[in-house]
BAKOLFI-178364 format. One line per 8 residues: number of its first residue (from 1); their letters; for each residue x, y, z of N, C-alpha, C, CB. Coordinates in steps of 0.05 Angstrom, whole numbers, plus 5000, padded with zeros to 4 digits. Glycine has a CB too. Layout:
BEGIN
NUM) a) X:Y:Z:X:Y:Z:X:Y:Z:X:Y:Z  ...
END
This chain:
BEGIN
1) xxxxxxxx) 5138:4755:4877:5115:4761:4894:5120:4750:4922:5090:4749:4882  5100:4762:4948:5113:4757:4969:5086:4730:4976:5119:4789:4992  5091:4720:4995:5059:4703:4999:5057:4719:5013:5050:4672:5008  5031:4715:5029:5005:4725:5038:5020:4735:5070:4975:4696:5037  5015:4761:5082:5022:4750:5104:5012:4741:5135:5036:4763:5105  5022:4734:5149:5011:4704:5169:4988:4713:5180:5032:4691:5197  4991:4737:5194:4968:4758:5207:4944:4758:5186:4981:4792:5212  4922:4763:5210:4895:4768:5187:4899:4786:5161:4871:4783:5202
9) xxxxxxxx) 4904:4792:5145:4901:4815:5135:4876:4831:5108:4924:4814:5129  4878:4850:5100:4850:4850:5088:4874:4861:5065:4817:4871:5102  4873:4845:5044:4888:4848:5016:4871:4869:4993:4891:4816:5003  4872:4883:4987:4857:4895:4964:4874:4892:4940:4849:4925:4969  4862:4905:4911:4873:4899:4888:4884:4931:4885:4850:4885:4866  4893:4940:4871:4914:4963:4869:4893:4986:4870:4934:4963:4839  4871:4984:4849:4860:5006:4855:4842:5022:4882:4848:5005:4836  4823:4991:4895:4822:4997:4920:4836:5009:4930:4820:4983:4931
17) xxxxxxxx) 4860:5004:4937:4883:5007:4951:4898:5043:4937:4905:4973:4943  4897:5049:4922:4895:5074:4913:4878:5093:4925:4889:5073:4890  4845:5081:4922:4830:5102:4924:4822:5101:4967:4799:5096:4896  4832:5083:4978:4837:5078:5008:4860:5108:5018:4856:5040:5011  4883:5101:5009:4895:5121:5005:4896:5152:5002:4898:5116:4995  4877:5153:4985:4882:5179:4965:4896:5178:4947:4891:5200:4975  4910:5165:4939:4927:5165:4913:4928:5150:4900:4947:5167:4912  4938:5162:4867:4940:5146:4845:4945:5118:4853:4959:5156:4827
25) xxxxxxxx) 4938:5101:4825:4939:5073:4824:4969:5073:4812:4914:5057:4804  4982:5086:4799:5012:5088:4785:5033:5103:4819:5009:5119:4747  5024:5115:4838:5039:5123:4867:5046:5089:4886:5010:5148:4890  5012:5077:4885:5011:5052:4898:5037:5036:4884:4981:5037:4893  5038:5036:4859:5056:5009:4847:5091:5020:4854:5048:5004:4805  5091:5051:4851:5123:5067:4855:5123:5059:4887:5124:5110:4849  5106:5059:4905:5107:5060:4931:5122:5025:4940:5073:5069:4942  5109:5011:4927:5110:4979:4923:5139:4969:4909:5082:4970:4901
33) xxxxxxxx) 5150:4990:4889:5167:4981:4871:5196:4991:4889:5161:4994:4838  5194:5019:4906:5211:5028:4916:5210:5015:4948:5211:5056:4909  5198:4996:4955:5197:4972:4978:5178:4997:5002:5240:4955:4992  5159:5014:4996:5148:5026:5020:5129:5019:5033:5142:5046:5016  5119:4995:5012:5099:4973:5017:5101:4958:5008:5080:4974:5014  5085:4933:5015:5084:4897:5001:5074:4893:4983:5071:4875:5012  5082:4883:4958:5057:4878:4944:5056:4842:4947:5059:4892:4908  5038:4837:4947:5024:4806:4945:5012:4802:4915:4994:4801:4970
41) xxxxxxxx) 5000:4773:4908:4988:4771:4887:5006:4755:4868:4979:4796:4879  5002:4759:4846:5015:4730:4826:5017:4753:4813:4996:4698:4811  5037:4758:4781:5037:4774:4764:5004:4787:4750:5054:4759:4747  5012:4804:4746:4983:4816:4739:4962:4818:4760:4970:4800:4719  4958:4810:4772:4940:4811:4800:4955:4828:4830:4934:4777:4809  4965:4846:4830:4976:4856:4846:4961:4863:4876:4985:4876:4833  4961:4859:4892:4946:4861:4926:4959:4877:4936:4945:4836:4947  4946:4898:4961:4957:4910:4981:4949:4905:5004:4957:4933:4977
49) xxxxxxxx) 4960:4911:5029:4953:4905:5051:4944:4919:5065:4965:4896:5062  4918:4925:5068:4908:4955:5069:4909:4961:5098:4875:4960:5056  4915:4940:5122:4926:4960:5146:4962:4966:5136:4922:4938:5184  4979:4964:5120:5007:4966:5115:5001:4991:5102:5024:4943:5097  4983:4994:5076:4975:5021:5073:4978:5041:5088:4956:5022:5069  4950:5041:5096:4937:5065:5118:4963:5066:5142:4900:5051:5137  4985:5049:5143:4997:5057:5159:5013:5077:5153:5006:5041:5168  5022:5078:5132:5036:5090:5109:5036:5115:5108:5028:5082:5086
57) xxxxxxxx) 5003:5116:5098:4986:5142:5099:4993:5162:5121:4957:5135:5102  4994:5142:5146:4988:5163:5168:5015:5173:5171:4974:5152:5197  5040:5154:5165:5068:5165:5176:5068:5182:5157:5095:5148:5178  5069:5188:5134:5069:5212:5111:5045:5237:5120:5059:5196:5078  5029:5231:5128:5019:5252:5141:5029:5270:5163:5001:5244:5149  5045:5252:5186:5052:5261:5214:5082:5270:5201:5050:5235:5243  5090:5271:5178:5121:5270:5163:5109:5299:5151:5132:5238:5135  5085:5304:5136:5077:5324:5126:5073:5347:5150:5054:5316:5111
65) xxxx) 5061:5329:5172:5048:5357:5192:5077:5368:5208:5019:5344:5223  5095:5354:5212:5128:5366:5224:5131:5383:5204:5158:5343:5228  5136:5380:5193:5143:5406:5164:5126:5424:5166:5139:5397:5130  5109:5428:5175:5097:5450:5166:5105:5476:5186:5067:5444:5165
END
């Protein structure tokens, strides 16, 4: 697990952090497992960093809107 990081941040628990998103709670953990995001938290308690998210969100969006 990573600790907390230094900046303010607003941590949510996976599913928050899913439904922030738009997506599954099983995308959040692939997204986390394949390093596209942080996860925080102790085993079993998994956290996201919901401005690292939404940042996420938006580059996959502006990644979606070139393609089109």
């Amino acid at each position: 697990m990573n600790p907390p990081p230094r900046h303010r941040s607003r941590l949510v628990p996976t599913q928050l952090a899913a439904l922030a998103a738009g997506v599954s709670e099983a995308t959040i953990r692939k997204w986390a497992s394949r390093g596209k995001i942080t996860r925080y938290g102790s085993p079993g308690r998994a956290q996201y960093d919901l401005d690292e998210l939404l940042e996420r969100v938006a580059a996959k969006a502006e990644t979606a809107a070139v393609e089109e």
